[in-house]
Residue frames as a rotation matrix with the C-alpha (Angstrom) as fourth column:
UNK 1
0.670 0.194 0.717 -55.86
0.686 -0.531 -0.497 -29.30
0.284 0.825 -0.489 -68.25
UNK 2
-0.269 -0.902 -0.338 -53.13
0.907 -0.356 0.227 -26.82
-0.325 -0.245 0.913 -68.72
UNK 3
0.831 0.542 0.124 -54.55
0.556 -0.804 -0.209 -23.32
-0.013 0.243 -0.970 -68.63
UNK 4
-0.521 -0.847 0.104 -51.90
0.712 -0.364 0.600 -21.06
-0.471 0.386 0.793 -70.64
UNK 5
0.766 0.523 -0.373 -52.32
0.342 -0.824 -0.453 -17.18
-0.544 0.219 -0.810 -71.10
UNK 6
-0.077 -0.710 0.700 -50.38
0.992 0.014 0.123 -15.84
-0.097 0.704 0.704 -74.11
UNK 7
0.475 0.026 -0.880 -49.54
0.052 -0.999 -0.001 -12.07
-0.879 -0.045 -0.476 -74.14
UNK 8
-0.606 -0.687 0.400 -48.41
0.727 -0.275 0.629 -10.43
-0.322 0.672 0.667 -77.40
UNK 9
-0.150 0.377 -0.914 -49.32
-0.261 -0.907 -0.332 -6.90
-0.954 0.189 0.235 -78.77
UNK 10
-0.828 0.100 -0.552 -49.56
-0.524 0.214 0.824 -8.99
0.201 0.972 -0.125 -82.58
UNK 11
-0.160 0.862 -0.482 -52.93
-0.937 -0.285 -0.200 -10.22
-0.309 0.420 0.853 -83.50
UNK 12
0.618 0.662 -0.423 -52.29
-0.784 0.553 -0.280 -12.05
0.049 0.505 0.861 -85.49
UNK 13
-0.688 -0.715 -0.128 -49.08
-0.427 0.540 -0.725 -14.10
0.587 -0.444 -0.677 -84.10
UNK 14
-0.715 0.511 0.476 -51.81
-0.454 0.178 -0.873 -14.65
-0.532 -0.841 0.105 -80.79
UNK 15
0.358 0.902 0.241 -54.47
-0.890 0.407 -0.206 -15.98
-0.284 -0.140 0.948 -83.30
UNK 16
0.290 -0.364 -0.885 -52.30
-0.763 0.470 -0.444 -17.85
0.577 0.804 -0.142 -85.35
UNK 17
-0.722 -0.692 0.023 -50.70
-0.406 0.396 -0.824 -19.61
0.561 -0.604 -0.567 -81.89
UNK 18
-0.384 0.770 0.510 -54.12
-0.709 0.108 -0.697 -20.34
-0.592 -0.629 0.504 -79.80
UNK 19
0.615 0.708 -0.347 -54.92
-0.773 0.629 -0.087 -22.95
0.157 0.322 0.934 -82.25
UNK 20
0.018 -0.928 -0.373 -51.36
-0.307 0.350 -0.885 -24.47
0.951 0.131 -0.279 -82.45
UNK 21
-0.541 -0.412 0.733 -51.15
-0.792 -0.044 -0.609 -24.79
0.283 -0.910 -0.302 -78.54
UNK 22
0.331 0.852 0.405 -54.78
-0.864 0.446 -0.234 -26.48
-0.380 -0.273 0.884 -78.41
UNK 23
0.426 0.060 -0.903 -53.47
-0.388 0.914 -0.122 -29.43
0.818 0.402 0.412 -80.55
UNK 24
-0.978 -0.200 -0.057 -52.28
-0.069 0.570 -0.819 -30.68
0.196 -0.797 -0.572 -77.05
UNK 25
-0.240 0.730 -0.640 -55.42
0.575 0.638 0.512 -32.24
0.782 -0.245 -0.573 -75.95
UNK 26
0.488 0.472 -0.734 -54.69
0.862 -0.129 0.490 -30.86
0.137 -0.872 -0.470 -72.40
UNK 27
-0.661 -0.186 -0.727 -53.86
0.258 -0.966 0.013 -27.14
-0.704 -0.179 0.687 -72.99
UNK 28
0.453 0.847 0.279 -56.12
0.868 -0.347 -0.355 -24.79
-0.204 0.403 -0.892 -73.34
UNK 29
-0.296 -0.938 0.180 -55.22
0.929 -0.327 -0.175 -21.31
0.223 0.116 0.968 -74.54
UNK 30
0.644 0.575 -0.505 -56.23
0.608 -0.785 -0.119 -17.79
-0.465 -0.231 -0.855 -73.27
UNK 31
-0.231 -0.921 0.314 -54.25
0.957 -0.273 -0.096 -15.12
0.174 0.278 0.945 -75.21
UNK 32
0.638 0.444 -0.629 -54.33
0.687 -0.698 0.203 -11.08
-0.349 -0.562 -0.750 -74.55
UNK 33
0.726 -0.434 0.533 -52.71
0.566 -0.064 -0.822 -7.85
0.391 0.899 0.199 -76.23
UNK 34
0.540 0.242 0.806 -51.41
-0.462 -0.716 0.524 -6.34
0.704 -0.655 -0.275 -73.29
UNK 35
-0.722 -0.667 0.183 -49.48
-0.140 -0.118 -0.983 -6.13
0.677 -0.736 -0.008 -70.04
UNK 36
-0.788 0.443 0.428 -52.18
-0.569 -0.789 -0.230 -4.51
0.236 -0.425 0.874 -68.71
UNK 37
0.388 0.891 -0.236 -55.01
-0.859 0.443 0.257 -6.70
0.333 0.103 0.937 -69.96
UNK 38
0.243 0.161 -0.956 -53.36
0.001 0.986 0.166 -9.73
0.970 -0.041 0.240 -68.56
UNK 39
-0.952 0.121 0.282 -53.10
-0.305 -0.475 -0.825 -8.17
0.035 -0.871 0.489 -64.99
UNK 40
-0.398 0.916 0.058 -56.27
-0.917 -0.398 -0.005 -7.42
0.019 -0.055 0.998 -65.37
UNK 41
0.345 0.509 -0.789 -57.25
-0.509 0.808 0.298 -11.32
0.789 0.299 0.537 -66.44
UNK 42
-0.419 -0.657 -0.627 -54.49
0.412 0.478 -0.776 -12.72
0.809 -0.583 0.071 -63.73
UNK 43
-0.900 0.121 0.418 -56.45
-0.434 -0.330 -0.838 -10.88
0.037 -0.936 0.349 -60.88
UNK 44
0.137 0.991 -0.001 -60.13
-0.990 0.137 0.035 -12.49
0.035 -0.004 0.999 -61.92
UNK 45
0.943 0.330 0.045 -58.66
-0.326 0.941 -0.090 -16.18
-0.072 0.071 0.995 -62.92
UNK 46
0.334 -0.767 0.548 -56.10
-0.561 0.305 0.769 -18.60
-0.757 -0.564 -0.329 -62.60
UNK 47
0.677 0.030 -0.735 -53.46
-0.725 0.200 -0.659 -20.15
0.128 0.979 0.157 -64.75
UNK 48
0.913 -0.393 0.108 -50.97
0.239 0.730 0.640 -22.59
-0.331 -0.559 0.761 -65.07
UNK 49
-0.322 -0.934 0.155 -48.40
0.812 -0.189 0.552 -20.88
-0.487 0.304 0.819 -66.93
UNK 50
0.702 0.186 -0.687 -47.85
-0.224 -0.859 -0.461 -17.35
-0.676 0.477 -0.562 -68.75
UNK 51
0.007 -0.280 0.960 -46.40
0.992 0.123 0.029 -17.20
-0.126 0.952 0.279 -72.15
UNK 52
0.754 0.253 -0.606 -45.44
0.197 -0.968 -0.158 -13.47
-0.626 0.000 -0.780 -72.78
UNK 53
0.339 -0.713 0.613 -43.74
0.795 -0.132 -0.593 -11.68
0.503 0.688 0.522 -75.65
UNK 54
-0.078 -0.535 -0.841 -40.78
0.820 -0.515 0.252 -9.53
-0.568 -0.670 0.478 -74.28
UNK 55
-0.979 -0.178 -0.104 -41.17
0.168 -0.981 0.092 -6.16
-0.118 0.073 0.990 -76.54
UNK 56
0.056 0.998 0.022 -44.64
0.951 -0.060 0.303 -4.37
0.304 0.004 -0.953 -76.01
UNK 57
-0.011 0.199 0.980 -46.10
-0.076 -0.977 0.197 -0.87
0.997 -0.072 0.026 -75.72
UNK 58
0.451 0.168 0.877 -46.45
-0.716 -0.518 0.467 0.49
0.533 -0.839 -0.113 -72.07
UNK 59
0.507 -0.408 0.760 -45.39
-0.602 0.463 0.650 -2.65
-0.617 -0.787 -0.011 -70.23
UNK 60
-0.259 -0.777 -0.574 -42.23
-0.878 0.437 -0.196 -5.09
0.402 0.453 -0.795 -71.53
UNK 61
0.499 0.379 -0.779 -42.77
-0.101 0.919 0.382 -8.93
0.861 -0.112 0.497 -71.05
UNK 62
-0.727 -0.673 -0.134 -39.69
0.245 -0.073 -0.967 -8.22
0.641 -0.736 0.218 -68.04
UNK 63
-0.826 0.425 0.370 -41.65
-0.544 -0.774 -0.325 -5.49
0.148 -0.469 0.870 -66.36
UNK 64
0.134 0.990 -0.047 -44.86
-0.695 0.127 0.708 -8.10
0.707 -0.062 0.705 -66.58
UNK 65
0.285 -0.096 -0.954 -43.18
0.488 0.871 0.058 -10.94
0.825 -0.482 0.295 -64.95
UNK 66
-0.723 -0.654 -0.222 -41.81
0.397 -0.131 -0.908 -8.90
0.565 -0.745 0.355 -62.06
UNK 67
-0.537 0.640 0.549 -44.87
-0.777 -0.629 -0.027 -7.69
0.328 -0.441 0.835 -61.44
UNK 68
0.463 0.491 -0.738 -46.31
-0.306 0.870 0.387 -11.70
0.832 0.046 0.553 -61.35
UNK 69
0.004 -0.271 -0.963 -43.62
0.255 0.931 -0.261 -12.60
0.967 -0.244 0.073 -59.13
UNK 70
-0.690 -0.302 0.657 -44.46
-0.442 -0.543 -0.714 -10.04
0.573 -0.784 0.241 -56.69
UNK 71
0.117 0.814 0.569 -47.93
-0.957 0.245 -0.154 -12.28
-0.264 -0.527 0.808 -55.90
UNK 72
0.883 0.409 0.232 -46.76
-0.428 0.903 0.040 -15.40
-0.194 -0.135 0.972 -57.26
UNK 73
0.036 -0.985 0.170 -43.07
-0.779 0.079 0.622 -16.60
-0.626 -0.154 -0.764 -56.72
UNK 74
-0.346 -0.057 0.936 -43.84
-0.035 0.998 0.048 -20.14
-0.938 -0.016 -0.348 -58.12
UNK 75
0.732 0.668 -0.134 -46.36
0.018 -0.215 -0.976 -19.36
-0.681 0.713 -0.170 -61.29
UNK 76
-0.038 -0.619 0.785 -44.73
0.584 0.624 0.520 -21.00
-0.811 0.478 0.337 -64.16
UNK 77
0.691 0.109 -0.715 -43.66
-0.086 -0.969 -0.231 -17.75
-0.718 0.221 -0.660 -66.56
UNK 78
0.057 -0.851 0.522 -42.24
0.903 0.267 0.337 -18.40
-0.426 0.452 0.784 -70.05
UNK 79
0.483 0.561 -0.672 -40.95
-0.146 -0.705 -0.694 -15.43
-0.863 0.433 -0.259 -72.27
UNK 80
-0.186 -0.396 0.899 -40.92
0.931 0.222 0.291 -15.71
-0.315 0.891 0.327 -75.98
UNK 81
0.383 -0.183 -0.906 -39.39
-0.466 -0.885 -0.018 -12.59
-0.798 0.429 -0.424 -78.37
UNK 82
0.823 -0.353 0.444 -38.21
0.551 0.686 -0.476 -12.39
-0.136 0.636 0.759 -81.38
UNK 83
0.305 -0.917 0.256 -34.83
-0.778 -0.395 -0.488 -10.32
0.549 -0.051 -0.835 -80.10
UNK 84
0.887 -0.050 -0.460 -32.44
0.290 0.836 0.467 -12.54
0.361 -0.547 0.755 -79.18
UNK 85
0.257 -0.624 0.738 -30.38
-0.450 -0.753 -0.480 -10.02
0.855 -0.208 -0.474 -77.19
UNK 86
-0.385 -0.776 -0.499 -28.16
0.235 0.441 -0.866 -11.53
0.893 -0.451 0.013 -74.33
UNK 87
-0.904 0.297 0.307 -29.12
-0.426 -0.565 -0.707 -9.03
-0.036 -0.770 0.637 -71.80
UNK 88
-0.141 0.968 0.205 -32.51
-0.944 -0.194 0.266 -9.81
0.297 -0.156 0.942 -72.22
UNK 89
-0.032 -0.217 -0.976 -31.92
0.025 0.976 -0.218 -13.66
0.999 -0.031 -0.025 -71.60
UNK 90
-0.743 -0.480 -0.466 -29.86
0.432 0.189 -0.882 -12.93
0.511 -0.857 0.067 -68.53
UNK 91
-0.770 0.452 0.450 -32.74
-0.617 -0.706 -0.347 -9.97
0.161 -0.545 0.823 -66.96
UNK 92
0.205 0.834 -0.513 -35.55
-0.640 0.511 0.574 -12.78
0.740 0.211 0.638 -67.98
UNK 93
-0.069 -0.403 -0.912 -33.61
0.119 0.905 -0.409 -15.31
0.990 -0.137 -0.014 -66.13
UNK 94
-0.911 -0.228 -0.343 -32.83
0.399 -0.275 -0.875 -13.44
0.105 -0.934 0.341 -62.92
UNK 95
-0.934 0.218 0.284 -36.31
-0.340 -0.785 -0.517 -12.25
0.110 -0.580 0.807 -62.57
UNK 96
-0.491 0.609 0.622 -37.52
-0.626 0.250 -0.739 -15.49
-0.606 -0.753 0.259 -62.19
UNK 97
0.351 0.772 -0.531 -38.47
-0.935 0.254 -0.249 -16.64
-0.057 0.583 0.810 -65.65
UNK 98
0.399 -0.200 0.895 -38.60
0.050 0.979 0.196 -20.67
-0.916 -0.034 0.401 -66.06
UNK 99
0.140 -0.338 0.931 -37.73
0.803 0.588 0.092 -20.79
-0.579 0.735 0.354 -69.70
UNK 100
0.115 -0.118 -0.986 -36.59
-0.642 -0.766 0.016 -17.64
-0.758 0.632 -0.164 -72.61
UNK 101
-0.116 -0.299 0.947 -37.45
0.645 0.703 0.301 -19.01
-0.756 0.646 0.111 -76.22
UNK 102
-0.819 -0.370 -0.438 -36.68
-0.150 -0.599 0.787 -16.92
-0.553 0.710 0.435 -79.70
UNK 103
0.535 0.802 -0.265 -39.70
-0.573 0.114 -0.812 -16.67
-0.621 0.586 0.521 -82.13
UNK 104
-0.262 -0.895 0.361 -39.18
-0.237 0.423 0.875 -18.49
-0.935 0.144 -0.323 -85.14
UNK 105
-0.571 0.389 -0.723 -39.80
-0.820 -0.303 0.485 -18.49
-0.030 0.870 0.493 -88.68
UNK 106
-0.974 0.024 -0.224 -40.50
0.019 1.000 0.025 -22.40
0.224 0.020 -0.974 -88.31
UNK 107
-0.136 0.808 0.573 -43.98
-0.893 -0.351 0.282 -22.52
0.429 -0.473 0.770 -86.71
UNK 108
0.703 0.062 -0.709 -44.27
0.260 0.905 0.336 -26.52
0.662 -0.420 0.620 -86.76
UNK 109
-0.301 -0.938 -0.171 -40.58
0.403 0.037 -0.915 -25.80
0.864 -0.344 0.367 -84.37
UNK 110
-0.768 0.008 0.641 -41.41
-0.310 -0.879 -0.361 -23.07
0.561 -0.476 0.678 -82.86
UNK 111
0.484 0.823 0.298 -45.00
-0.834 0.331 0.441 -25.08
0.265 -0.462 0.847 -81.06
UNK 112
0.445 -0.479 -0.757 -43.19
0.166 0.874 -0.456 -28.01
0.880 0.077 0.468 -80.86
UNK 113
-0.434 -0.810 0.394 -40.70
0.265 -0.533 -0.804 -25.96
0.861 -0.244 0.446 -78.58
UNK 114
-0.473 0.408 0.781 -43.10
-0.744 -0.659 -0.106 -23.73
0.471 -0.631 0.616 -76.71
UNK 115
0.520 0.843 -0.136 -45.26
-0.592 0.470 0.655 -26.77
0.616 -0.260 0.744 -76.00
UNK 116
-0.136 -0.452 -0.882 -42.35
0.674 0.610 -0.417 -29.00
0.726 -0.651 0.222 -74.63
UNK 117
-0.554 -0.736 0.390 -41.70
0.269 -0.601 -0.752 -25.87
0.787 -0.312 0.532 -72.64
UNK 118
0.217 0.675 0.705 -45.13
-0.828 -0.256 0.499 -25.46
0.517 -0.692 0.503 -70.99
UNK 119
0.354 0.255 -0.900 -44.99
-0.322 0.937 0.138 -28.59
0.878 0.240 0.414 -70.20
UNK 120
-0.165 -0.691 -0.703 -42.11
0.800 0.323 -0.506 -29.35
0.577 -0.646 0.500 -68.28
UNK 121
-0.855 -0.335 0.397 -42.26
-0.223 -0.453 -0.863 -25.73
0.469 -0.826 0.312 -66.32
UNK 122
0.240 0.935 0.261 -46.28
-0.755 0.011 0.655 -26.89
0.610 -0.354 0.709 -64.97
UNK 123
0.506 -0.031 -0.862 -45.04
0.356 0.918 0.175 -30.68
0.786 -0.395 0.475 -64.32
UNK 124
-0.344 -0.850 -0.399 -42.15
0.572 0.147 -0.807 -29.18
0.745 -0.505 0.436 -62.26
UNK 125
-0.687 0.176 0.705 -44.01
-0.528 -0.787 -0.318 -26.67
0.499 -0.591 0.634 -60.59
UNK 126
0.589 0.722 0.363 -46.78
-0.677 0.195 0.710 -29.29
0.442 -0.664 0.603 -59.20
UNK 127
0.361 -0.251 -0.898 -44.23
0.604 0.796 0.020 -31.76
0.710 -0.550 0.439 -58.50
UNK 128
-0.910 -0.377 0.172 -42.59
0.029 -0.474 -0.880 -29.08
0.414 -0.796 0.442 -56.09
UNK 129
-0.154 0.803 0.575 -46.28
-0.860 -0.395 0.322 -28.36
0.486 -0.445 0.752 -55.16
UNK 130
0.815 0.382 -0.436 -47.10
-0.074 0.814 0.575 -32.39
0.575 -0.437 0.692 -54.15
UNK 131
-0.138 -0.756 -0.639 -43.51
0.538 0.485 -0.690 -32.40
0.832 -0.439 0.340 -52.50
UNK 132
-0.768 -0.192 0.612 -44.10
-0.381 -0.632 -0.675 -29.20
0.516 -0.751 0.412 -50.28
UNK 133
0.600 0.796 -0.080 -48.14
-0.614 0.523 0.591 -31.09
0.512 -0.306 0.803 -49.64
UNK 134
0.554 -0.238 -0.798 -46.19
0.083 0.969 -0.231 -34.42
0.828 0.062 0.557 -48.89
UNK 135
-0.570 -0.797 -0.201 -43.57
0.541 -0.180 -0.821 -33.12
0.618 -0.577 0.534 -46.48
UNK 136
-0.388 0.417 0.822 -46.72
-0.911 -0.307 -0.275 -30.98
0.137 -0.855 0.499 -44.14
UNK 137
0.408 0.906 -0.115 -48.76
-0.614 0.365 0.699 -33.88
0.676 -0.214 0.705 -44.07
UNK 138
0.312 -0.466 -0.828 -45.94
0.402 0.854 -0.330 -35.78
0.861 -0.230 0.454 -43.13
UNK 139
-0.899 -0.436 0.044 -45.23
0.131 -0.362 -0.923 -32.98
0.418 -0.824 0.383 -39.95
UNK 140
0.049 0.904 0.425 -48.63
-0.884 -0.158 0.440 -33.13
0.465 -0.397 0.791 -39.03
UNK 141
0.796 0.183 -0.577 -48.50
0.133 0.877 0.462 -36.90
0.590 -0.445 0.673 -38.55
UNK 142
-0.454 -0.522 -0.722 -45.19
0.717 0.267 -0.644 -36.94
0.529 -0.810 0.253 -36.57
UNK 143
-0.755 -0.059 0.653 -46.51
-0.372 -0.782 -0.500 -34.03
0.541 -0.621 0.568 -34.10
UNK 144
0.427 0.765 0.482 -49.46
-0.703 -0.054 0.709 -35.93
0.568 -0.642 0.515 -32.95
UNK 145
0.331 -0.394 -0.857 -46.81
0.096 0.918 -0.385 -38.18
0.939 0.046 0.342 -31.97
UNK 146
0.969 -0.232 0.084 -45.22
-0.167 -0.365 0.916 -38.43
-0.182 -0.902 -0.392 -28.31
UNK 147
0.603 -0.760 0.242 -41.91
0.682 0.648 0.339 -39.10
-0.415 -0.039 0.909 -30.19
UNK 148
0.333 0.028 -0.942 -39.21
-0.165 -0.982 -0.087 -36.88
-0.928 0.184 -0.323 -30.65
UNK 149
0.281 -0.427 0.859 -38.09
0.941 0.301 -0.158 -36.57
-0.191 0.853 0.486 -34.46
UNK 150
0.426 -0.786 -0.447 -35.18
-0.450 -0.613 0.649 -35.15
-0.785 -0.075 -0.615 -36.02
UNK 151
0.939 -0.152 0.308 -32.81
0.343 0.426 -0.837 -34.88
-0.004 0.892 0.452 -39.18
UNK 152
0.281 -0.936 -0.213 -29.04
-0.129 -0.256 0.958 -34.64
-0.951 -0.242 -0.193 -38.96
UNK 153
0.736 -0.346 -0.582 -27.18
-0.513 0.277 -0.813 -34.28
0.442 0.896 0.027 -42.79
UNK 154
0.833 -0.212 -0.511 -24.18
0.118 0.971 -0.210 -36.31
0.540 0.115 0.834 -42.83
UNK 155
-0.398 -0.898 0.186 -22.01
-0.006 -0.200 -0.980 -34.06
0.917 -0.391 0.074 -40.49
UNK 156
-0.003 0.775 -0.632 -24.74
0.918 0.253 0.306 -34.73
0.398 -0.579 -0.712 -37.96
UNK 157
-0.978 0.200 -0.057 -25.58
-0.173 -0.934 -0.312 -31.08
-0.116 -0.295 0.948 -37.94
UNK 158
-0.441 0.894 -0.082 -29.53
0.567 0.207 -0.797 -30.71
-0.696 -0.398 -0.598 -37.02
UNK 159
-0.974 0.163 0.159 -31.32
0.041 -0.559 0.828 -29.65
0.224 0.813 0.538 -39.67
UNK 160
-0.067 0.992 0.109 -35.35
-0.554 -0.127 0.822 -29.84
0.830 -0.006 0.558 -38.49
UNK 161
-0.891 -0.027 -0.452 -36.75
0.042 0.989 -0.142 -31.07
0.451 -0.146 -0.880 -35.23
UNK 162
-0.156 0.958 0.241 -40.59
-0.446 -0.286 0.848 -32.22
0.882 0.025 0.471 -34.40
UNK 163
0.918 0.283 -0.276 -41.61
0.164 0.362 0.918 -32.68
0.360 -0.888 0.286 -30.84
UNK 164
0.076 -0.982 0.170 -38.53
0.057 -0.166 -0.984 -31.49
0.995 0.085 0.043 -29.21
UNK 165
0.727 0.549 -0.413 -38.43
0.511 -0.031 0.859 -32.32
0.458 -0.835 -0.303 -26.01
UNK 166
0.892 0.219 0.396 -38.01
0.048 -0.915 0.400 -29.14
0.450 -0.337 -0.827 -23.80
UNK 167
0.671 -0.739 0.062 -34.74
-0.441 -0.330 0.834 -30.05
-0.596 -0.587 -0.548 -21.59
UNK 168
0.050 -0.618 0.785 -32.70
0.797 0.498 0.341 -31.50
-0.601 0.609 0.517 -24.64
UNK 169
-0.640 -0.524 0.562 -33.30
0.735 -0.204 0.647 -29.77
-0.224 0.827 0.515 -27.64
UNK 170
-0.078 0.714 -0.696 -35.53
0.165 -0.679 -0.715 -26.81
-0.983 -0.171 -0.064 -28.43
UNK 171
0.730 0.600 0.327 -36.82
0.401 0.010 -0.916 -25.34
-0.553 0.800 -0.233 -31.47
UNK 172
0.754 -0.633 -0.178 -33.40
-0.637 -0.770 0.042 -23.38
-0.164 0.082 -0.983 -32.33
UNK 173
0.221 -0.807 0.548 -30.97
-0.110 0.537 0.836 -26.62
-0.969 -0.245 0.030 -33.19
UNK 174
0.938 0.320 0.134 -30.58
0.119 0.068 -0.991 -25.73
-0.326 0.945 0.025 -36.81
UNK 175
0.812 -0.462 -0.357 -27.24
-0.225 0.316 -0.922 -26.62
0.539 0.828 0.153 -37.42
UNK 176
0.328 -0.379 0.865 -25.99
-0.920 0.077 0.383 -27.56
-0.212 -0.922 -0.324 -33.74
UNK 177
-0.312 -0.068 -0.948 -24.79
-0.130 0.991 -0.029 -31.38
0.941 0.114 -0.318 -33.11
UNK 178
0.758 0.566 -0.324 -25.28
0.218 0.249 0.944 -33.21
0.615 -0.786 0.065 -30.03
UNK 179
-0.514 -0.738 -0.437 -21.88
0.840 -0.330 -0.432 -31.32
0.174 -0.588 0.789 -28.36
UNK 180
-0.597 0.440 0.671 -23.97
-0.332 -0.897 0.292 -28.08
0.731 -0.049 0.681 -28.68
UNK 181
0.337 0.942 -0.014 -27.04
-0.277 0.113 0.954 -30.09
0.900 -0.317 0.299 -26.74
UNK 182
0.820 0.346 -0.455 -25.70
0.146 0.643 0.752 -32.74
0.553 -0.683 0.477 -24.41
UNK 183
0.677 -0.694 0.243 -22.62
-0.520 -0.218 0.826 -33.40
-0.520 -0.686 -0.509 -22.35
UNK 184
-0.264 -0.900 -0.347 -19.31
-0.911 0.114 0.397 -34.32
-0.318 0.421 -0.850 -23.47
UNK 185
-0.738 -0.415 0.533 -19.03
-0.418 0.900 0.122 -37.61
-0.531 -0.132 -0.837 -22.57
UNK 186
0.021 0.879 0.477 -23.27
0.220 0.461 -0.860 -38.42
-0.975 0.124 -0.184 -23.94
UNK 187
0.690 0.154 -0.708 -22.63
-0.506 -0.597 -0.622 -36.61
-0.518 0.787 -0.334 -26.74
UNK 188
-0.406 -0.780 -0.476 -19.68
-0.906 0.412 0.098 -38.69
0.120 0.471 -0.874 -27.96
UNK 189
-0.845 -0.423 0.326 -21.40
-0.276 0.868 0.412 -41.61
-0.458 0.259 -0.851 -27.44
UNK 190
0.328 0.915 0.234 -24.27
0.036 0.236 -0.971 -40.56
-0.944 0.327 0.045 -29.24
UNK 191
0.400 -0.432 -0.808 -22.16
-0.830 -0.546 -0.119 -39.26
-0.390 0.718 -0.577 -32.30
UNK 192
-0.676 -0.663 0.322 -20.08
-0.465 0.723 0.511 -42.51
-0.571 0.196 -0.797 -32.03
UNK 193
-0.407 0.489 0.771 -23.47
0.336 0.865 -0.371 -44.72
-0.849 0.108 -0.517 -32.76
UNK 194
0.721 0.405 -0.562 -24.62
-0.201 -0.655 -0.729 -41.97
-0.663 0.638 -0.391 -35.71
UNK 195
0.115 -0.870 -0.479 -21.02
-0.956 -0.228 0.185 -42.16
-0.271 0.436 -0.858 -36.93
UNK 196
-0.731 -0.345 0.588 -21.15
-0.155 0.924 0.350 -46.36
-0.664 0.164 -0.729 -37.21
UNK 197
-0.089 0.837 0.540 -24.25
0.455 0.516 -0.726 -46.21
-0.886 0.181 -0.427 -39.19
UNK 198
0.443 -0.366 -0.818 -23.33
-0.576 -0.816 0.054 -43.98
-0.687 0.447 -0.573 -41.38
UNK 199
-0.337 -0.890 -0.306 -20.39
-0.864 0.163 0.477 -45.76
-0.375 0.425 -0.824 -42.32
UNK 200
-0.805 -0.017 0.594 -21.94
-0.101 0.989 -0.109 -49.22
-0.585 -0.148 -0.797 -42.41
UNK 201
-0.894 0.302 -0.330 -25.29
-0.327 0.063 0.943 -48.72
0.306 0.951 0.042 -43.47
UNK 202
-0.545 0.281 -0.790 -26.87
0.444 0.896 0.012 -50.41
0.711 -0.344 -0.613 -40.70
UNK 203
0.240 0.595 0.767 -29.75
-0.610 -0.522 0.596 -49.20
0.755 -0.611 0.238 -38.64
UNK 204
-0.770 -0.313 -0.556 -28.89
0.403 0.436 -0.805 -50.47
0.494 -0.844 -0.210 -34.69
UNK 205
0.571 0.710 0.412 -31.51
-0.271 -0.310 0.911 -49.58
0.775 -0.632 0.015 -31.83
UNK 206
-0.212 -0.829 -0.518 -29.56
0.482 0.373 -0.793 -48.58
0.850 -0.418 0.320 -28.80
UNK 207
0.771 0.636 -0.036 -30.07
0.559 -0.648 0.517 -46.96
0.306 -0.419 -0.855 -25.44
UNK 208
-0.236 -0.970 0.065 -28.16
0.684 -0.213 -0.698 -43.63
0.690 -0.120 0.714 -24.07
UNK 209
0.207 0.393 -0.896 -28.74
0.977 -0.120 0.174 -42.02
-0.039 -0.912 -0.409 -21.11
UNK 210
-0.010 0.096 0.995 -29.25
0.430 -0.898 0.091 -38.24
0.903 0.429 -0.032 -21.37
UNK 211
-0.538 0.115 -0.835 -28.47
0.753 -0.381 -0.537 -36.11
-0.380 -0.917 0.119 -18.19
UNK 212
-0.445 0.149 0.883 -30.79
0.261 -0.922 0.287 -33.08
0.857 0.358 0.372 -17.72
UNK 213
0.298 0.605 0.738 -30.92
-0.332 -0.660 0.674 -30.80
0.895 -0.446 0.004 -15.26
UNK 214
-0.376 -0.396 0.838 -28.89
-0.925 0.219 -0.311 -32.82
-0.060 -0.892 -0.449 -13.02
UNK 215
0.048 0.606 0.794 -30.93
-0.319 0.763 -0.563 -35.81
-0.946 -0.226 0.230 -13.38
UNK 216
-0.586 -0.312 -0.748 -30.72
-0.747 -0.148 0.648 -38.77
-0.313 0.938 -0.146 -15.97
UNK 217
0.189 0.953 -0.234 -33.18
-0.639 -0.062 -0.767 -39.46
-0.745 0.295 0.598 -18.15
């Protein structure tokens, strides 16, 4: 279920819409006349998306979302007006909203629209949520590990490593290579064997002796 709070300071726009939305199956609709009153509703319960008209008494739909994104960066925040003033586009945009749609005279459009729109900013917002899940569980498992792991982009700069072992690399190799880490010579022929796979495609299992501390390892 897709739990969707609708601000507007119209009545009857908010009753007229709260049936419309429901004909999705899996959205439900909360609606509110107010800034204020959906503060107020956003501190007791959770949603999956706001829906807010952008001109209102005491608080603007702008002024509501900046206040959302001070406690929720991620909370999926659409705003629908029926000015369709540039500036307001661009201020909506930069302060975070996911989508900026124009009332319309249409209604059958105008749900049609808004609904694609929940839609797609909820899916995207859990699929970032199951990727950010997906990627700790996955550093949990490599840490109980006694191996070290590590991610180089394609200029073999270091971008993340787990288990680092202490006289090599440390927790600080975020965009080093292995000239920053090792010695010349080890370092070139670790680069060399990074650099053939690359090119080739081919995974290789090889061994390279690592001095530390005087002593190789």
């Amino acid at each position: 279920m897709i739990r969707t709070l609708l601000i507007d300071d119209e009545p009857l726009f908010l009753k007229a819409s709260k049936p419309f939305l429901e004909k999705d199956r899996e959205l439900s609709c909360e609606t509110c006349e107010s800034s204020a009153a959906a503060l107020e509703l956003l501190a007791c319960r959770d949603f999956d998306v706001i829906v807010s008209d952008y001109d209102m008494p005491g608080m603007d739909g702008i002024t509501l979302l900046k206040r959302v994104r001070e406690t929720d960066a991620d909370l999926p925040f659409i705003i629908l007006t029926g000015r369709g003033r540039e500036e307001v586009v661009i201020e909506a945009l930069n302060n975070g909203a996911d989508f900026y749609l124009q009332k319309s005279t249409e209604p059958r459009t105008l749900y049609a629209e808004l609904t694609s729109m929940i839609r797609h900013a909820v899916d995207r917002r859990r699929a970032r949520e199951a990727l950010r899940t997906s990627e700790e569980n996955f550093r949990l498992a490599l840490q109980h590990s006694p191996t070290v792991f590590f991610h180089q982009d394609r200029d073999l700069n270091y971008t993340w490593v787990v288990n680092p072992h202490p006289a090599f690399i440390h927790e600080n190799t975020a965009g080093k290579t292995d000239f920053d880490l090792f010695l010349p010579d080890e370092a070139a022929a670790l680069t060399a064997i990074k650099r053939r796979v690359l090119e080739t495609g081919t995974g290789t299992r090889e061994i390279v002796r690592i001095t530390a501390d005087g002593a190789v390892s």
